[in-house]
BALUM-312972 format. One line per field, with one value per residue (C-alpha): y, x, z; residue number from 1; residue in one letter. Coordinates in Angstrom, 2 decimals. Each point is the difference from the previous one (the first is absolute). Layout:
REM residues N
c2	Y,...
c1	X,...
c3	Z,...
mivo	NUM,...
torza	A,...
This chain:
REM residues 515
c2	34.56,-2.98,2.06,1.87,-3.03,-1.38,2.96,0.39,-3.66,0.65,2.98,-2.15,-2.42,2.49,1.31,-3.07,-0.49,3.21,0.20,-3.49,1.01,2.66,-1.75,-2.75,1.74,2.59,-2.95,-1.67,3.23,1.09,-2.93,-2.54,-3.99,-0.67,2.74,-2.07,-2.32,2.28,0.57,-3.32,-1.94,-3.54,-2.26,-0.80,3.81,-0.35,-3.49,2.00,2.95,-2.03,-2.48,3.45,1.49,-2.85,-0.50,4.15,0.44,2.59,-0.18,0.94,3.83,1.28,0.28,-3.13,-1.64,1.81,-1.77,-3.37,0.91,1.25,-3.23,-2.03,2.75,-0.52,-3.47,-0.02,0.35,-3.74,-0.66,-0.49,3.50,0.14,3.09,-1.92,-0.96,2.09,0.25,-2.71,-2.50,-0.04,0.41,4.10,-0.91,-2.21,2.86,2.60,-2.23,-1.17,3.91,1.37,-1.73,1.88,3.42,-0.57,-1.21,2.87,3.04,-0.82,0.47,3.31,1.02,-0.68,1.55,2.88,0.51,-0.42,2.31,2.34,0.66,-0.24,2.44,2.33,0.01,0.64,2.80,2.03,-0.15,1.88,2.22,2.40,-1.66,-1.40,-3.22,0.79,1.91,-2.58,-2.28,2.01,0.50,-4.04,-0.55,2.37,-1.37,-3.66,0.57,1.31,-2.20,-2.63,-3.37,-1.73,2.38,-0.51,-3.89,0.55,1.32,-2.52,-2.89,2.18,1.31,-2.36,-3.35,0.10,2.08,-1.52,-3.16,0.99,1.76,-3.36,-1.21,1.60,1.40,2.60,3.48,2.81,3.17,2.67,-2.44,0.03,4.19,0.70,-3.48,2.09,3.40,-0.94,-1.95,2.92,2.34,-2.56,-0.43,3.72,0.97,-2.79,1.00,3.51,2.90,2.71,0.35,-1.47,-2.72,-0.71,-0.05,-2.71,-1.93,0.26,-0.83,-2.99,-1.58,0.65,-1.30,-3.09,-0.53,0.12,-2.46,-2.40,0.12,-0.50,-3.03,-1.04,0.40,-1.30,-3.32,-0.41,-0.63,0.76,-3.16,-1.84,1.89,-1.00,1.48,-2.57,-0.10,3.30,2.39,-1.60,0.80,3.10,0.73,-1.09,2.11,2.67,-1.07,-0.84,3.76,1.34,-2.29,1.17,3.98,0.18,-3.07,1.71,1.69,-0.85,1.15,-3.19,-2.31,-2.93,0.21,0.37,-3.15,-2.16,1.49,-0.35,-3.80,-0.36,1.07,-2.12,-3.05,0.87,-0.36,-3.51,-1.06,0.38,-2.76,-2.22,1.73,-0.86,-3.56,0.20,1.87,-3.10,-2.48,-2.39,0.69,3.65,0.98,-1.34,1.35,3.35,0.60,-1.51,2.30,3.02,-1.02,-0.49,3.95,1.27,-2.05,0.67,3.64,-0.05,-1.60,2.11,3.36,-1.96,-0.64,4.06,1.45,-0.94,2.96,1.43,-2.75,0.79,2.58,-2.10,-3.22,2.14,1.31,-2.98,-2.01,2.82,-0.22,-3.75,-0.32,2.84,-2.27,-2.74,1.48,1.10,-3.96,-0.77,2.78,-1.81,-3.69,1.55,2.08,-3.70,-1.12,2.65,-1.53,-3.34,1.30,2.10,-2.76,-1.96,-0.80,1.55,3.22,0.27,2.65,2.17,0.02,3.47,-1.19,2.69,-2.34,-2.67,-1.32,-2.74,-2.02,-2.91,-1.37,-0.10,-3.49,-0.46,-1.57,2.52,2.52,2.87,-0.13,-0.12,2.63,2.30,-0.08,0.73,2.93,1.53,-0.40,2.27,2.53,2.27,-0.14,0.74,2.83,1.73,-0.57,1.55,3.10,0.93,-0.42,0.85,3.41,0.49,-1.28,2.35,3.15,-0.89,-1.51,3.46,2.19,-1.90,-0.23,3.58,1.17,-2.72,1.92,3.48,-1.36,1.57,-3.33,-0.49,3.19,-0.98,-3.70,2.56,2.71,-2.95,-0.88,-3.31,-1.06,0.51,-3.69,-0.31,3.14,-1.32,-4.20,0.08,3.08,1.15,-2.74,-2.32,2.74,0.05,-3.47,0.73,1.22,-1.91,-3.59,1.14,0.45,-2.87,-2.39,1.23,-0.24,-3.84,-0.84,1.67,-2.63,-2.89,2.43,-0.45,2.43,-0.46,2.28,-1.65,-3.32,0.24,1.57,-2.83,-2.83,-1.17,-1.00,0.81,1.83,3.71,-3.25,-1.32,3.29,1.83,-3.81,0.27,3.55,-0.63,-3.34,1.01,-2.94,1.39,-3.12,0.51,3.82,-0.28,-2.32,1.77,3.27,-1.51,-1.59,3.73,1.71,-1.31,-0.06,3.48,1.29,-2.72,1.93,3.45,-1.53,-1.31,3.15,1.84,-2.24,-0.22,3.84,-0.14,-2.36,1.85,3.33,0.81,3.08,-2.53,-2.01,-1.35,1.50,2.90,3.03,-2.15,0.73
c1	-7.02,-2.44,-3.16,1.45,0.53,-3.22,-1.77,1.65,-0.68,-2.97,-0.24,1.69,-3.18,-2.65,2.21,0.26,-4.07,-0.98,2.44,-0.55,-3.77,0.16,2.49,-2.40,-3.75,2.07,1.85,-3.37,-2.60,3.03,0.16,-2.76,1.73,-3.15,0.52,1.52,-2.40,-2.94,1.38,0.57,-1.48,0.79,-2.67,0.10,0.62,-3.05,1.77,3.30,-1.39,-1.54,2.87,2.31,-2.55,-0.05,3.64,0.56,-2.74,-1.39,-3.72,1.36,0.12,4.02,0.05,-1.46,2.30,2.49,-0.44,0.07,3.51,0.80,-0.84,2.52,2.74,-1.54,0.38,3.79,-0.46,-0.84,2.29,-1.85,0.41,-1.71,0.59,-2.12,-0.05,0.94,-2.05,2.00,-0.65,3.48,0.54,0.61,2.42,2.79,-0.29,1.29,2.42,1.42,0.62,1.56,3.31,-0.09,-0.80,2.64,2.37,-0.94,0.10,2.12,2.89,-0.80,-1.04,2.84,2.53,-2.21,0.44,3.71,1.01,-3.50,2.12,3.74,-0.44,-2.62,2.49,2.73,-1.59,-1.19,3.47,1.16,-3.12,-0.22,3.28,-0.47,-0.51,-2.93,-1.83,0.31,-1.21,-2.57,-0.82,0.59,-2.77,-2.67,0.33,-0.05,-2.86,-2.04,0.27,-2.75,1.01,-1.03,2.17,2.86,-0.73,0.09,3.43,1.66,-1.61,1.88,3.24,0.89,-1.56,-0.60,2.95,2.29,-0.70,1.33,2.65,0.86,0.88,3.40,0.29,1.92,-0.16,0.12,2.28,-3.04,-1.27,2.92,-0.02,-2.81,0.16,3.52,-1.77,-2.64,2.19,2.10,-2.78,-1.45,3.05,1.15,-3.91,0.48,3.32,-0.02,2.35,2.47,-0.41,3.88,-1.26,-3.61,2.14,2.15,-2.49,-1.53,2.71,1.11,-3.36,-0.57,3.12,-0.42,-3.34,1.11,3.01,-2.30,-2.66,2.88,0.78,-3.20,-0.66,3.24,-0.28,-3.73,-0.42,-3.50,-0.83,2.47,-0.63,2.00,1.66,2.96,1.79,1.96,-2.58,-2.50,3.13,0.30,-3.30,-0.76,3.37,-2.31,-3.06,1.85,1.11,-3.61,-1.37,2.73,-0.68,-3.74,-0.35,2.79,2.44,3.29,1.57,-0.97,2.76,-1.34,-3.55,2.23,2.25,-2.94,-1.42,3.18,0.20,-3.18,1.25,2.92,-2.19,-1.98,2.93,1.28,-3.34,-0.90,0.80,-1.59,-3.28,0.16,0.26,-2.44,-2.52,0.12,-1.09,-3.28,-1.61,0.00,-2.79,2.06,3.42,-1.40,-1.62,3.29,2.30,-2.34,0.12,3.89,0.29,-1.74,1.71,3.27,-0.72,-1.03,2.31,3.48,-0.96,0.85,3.87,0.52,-2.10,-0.88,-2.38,-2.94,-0.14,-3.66,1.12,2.65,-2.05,-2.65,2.53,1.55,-3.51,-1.02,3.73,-0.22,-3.79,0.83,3.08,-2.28,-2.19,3.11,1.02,-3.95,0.07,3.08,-1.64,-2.65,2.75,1.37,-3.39,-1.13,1.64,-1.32,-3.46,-0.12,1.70,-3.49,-2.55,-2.28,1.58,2.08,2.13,-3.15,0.82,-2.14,-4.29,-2.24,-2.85,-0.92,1.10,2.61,1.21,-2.99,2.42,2.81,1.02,-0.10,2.77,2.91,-0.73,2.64,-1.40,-3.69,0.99,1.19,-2.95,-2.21,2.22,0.30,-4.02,0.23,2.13,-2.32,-2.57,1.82,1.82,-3.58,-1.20,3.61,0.34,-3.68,-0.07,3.54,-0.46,-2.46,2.44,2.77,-2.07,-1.28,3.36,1.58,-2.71,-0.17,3.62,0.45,-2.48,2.15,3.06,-1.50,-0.72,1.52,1.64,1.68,1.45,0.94,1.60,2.29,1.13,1.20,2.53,-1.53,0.80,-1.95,-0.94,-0.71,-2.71,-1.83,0.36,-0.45,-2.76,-1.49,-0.52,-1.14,-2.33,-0.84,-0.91,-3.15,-2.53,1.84,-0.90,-3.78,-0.02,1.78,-1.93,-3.47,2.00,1.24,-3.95,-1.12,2.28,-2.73,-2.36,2.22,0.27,-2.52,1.25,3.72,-1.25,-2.34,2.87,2.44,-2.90,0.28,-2.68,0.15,-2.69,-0.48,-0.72,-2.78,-1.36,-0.17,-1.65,-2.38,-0.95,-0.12,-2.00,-2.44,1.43,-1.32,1.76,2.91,0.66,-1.28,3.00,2.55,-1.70,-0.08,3.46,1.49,-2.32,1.26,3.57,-0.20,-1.63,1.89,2.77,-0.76,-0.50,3.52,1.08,-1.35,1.20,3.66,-0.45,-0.51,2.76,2.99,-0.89,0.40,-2.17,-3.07,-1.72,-3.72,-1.96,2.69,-2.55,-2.49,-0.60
c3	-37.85,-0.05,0.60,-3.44,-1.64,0.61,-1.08,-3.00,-1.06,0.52,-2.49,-2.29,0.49,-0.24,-3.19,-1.96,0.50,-1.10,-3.18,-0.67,0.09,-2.36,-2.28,-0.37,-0.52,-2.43,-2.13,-0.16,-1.07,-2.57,-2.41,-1.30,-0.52,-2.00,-2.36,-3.13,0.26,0.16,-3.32,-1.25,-2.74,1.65,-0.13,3.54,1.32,2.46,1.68,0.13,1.72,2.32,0.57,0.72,2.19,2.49,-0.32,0.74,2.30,-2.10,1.13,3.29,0.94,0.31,3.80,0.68,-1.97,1.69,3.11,-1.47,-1.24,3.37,1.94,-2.19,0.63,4.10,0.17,-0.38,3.71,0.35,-2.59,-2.73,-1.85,-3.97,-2.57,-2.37,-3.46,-2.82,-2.96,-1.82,2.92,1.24,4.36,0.14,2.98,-2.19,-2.64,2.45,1.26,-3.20,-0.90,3.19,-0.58,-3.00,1.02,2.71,-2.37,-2.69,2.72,2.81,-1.95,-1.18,3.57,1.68,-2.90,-0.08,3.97,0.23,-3.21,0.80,3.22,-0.68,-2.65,2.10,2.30,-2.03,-1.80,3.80,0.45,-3.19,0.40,-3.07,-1.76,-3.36,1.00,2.00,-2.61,-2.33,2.06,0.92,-4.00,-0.70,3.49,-1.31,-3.46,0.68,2.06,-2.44,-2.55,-0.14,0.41,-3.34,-1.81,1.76,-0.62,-3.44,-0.36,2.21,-2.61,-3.03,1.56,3.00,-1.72,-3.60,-1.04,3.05,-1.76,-3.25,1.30,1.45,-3.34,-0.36,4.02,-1.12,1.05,-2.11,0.35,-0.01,2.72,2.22,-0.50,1.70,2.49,1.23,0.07,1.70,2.57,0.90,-0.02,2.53,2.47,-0.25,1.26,3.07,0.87,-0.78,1.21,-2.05,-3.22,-0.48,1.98,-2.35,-2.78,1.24,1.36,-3.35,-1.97,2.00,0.12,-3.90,-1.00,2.05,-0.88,-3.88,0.78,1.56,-2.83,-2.80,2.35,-0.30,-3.57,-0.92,1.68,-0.31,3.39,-0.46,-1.72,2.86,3.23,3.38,2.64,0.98,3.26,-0.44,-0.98,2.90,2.32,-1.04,0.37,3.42,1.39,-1.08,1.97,3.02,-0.14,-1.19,2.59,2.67,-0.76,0.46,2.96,2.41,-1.84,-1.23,2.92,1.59,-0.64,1.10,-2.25,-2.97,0.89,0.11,-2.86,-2.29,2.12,-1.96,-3.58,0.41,0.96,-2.67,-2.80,2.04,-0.21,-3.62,-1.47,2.84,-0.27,-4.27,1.21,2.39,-2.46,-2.32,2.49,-0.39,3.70,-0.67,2.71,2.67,-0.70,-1.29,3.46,1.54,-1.61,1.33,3.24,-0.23,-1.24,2.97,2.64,-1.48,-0.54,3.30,1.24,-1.34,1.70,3.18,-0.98,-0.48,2.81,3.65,0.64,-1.92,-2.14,-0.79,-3.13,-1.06,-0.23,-1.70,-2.63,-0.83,-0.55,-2.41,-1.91,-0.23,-0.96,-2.97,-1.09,0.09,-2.41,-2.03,-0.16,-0.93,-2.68,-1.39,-0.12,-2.18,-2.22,-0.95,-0.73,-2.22,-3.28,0.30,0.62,-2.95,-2.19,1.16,-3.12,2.35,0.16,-3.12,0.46,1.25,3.70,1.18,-0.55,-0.22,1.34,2.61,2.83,-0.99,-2.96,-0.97,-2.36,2.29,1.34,3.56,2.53,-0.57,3.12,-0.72,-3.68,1.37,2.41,-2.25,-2.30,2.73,0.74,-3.75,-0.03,3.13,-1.36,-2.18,2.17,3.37,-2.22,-1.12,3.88,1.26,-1.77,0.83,3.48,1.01,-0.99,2.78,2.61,-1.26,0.91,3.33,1.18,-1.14,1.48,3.42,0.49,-1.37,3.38,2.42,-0.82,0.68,4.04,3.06,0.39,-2.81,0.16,3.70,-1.25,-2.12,2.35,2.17,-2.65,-1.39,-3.46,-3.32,0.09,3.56,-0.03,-3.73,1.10,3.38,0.77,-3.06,-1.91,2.70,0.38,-3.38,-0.27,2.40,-2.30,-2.79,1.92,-0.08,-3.50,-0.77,2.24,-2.31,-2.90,0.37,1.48,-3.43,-2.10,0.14,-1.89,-3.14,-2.91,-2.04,-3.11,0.48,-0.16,-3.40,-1.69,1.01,-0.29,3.96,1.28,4.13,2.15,-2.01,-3.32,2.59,1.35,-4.11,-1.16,2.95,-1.36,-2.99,0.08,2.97,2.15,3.68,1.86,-2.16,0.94,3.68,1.13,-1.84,1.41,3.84,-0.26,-1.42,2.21,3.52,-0.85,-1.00,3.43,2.38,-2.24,1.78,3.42,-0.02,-1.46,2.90,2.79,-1.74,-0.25,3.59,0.95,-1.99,1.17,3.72,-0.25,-1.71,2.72,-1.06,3.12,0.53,1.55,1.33,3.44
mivo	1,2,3,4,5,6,7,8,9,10,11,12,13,14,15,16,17,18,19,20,21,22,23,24,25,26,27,28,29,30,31,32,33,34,35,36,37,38,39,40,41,42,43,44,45,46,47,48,49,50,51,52,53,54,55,56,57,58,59,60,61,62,63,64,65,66,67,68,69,70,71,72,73,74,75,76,77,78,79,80,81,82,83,84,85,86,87,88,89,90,91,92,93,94,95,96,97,98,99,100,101,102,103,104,105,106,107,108,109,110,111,112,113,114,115,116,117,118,119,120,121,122,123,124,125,126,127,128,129,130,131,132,133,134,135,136,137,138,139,140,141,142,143,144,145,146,147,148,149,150,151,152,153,154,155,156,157,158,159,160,161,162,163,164,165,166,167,168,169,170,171,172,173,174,175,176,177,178,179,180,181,182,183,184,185,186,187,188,189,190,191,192,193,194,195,196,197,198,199,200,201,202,203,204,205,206,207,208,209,210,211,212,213,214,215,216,217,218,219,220,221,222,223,224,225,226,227,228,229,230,231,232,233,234,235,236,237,238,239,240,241,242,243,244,245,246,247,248,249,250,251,252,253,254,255,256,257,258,259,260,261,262,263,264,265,266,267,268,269,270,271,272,273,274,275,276,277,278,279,280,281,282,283,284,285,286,287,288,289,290,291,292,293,294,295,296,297,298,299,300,301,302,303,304,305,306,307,308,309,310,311,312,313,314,315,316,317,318,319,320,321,322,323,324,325,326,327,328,329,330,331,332,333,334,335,336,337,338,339,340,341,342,343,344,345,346,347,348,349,350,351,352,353,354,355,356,357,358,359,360,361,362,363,364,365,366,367,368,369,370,371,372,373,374,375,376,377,378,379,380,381,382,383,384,385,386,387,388,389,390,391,392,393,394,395,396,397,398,399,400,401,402,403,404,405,406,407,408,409,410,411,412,413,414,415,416,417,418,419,420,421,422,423,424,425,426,427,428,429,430,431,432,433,434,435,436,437,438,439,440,441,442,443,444,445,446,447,448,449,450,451,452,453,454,455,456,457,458,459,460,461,462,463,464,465,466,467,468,469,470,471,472,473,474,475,476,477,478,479,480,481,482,483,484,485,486,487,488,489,490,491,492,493,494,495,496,497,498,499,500,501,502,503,504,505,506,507,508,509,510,511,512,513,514,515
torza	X,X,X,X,X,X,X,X,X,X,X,X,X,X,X,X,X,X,X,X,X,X,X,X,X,X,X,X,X,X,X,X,X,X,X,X,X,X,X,X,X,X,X,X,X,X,X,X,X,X,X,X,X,X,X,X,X,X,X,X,X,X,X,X,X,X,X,X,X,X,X,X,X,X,X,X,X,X,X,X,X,X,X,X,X,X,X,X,X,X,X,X,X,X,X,X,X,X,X,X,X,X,X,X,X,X,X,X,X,X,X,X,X,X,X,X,X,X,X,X,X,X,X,X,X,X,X,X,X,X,X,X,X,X,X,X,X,X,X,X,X,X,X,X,X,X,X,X,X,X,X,X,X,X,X,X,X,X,X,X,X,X,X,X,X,X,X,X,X,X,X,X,X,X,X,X,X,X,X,X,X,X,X,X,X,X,X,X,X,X,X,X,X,X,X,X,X,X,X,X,X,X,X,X,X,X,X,X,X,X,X,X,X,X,X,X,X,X,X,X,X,X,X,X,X,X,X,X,X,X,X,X,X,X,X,X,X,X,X,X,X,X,X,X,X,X,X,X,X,X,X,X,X,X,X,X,X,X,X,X,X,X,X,X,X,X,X,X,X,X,X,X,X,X,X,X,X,X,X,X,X,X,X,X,X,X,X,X,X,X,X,X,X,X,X,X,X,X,X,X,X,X,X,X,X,X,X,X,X,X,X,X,X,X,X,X,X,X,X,X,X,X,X,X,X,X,X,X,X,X,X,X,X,X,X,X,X,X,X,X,X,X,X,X,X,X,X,X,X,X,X,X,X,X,X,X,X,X,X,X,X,X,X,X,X,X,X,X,X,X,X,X,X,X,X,X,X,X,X,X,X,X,X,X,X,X,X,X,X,X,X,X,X,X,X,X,X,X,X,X,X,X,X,X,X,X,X,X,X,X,X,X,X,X,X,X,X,X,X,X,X,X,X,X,X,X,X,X,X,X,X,X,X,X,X,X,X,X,X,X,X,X,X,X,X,X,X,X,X,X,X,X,X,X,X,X,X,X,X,X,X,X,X,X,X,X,X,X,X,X,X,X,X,X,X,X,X,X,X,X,X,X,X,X,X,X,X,X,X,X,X,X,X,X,X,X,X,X,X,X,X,X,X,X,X,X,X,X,X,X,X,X,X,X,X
């Protein structure tokens, strides 16, 4: 395993050099920095020229120049690395670091959303294989997919910002509105669940006429323009997860799982109106990071009162239960805050932005209100980046788990009598997940490259801004370290693919053959 390690590190060296190489010499031939003023009627062109020249290292053939790049980027060794200087004089180094936080704040979001509903619903949709919820999913995949990015920008700024905003003015719903909203929700959850016809048609009905009930609620108390949750309906709620939770982690025939899992919902409503006090305190850092600490020790720590054996899927269970009533409780916080941020002369009723990355105009030193603009400025653009690249995750999950549960040993798991939940949770999707972790792992490495269309539309400025001004403006410095930092995550990204490849999957071992 070290031999392979080694070697492939040092493919990943020889890789960088060569691309790097290329990247540079074919960046430099391409484009001319002199060319506007070889055109220019300035009086003091010829000085210009010159003064650019020296500062570019023009008079100096590509390759060469290549090299003196190179031993800045080589004497990080000793510690004293140098991308350079872009073309505006400014360190190329603090550029790149001032716009990773906000790729990673831009993209990360939509990553990780687009992984956990890319799979749910993959999964979801191999195991109603050829129902109608799997071919329109498989419709809604293909055609998401195909739709190019900026255009699907565009209508979030009209429907979900623009006319969101206006519809914000009287938050009421209208009754063609909450026709099709209750169609299309028992279309939805009589696909899922599925079965008799009798059966569809009550699911449907039940789930449309709730859905309309809950939209007149809605509409008729404007909750829109008020949001919140309150103790009850967060309550509510997490008695839900605990059972979600409970089903998929071990099942709900284990007792003791859902005790500590409904232990956590209950501590959850006790705890609600200790957690509002706690949000409003001055030292926030501290407390915040205390409180997170208390939900995983206590969550941790309640499995122990129910169970005295195989504690390891209980704890598990009831960490996941608490950590999603956490976020519930969070989700709440910000529900409260959402009037008094849009009653801000900053925002002005106008919550949704269909640019930047936060509020200039808003004042600083309220964080729930500060954290919430930063989230609303991260809604379009997580939503454009989400629906593109979830669709790609829905397809393979479906197809990969869809060849798991054709194995000899699946079809062994069942003829020995285990349960539905047992043979999908605990053999195929764990299964699954193999060749789903390598794709991830390149995916979440390709999140520092940014997206460079997504970002123009929105006006952030993160590392696909730097790499399209570098383009655009000739800046070689400028476009080599975004290029090198991009370029080594992305094929460190495939070693650790490999090598977790080769740890999750028994029949994978780097050097298997060899003799």
């Amino acid at each position: 395993m070290f031999a392979y390690i080694v070697r492939r590190l040092g493919i990943i060296v020889v890789t960088l050099f060569g691309s790097s190489f290329m990247l540079f010499n074919l960046a430099a031939i391409s484009g001319d920095p002199l060319e506007e003023l070889r055109t220019s009627t300035a009086p003091n062109v010829k000085q210009q020229i010159i003064a650019l020249t020296r500062q570019l290292q023009l008079d100096i053939p590509p390759p060469i120049r290549y090299f003196y790049w190179l031993k800045g980027i080589l004497a990080g060794f000793v510690g004293n690395i140098d991308f350079g200087m872009t073309r505006t004089g400014q360190p190329v180094a603090d550029q790149i670091w001032l716009a990773i936080p906000t790729t990673v704040r831009l993209v990360t979001g939509a990553t990780i959303i687009a992984i956990i509903m890319g799979i749910s619903i993959g999964i979801v949709t191999a195991l109603r294989q050829y129902s109608r919820f799997d071919y329109a999913m498989t419709f809604v995949s293909f055609l998401l997919f195909s739709l190019p990015i900026f255009w699907v920008a565009v209508l979030l700024k009209e429907y979900l910002a623009i006319q969101f905003n206006n519809f914000l003015a009287t938050a009421t719903i209208g009754p063609l509105w909450i026709f099709f909203a209750s169609v299309a929700s028992g279309i939805f959850w009589s696909a899922i669940i599925s079965g008799n016809r009798a059966r569809v048609w009550g699911i449907f009905a039940i789930a449309g006429s709730s859905t309309a009930l809950l939209l007149s609620f809605i509409s008729a108390t404007k909750w829109f323009s008020d949001p919140g949750l309150g103790p009850i309906v967060i309550f509510g709620l997490s008695i839900g997860v605990a059972f979600a939770v409970t089903y998929l982690s071990t099942g709900l025939t284990n007792k003791a799982a859902l005790k500590s899992s409904l232990s956590m919902a209950l501590l959850t409503l006790l705890l609600y109106y200790p957690n509002q006090y706690l949000f409003g305190v001055s030292n926030k850092k501290l407390v915040y990071l205390l409180m997170i600490i208390a939900l995983f020790l206590v969550s941790g720590f309640v499995p122990l009162l129910f169970s005295k054996i195989d504690r390891g899927p209980i704890i598990r269970t009831s960490i996941l239960s608490a950590f999603i009533m956490g976020l519930l409780t969070i989700l709440d916080k910000l529900m409260q805050t959402w009037r008094p941020y849009t009653e801000t002369d900053a925002v002005y009723f106008r919550p949704i932005p269909t640019i930047g990355q936060v509020n200039p105009l808003l004042e600083p030193g309220n964080f729930w209100i500060n954290f919430l603009d930063i989230l609303v400025h991260l809604f379009l653009p997580t939503t454009a980046l989400l629906l593109i690249s979830f669709a790609g995750y829905v397809r393979f999950a479906r197809g990969t788990l869809l060849e798991v549960l054709s194995q000899d040993y699946i079809r062994t798991a069942r003829a020995k009598g285990l349960t539905e939940r047992t043979v999908i949770m605990r053999h195929a999707f764990r299964n699954t997940m193999i060749p789903l972790t390598t794709i991830m792992v390149v995916d979440i490495a390709g999140i520092i490259g940014g997206a460079i269309i997504t970002e123009r539309i929105f006006g952030w400025i993160g590392m696909g801004t730097l790499f399209n001004q570098a383009i655009g403006s000739f800046d070689l410095n400028l476009l080599m370290g975004v290029f090198l930092l991009t370029g080594f995550l992305g094929v460190s990204a495939n070693l650790v693919a490999d090598l977790l490849y080769s740890a999750l999957d028994p029949r994978v071992r780097t050097g298997a053959g060899k003799k």
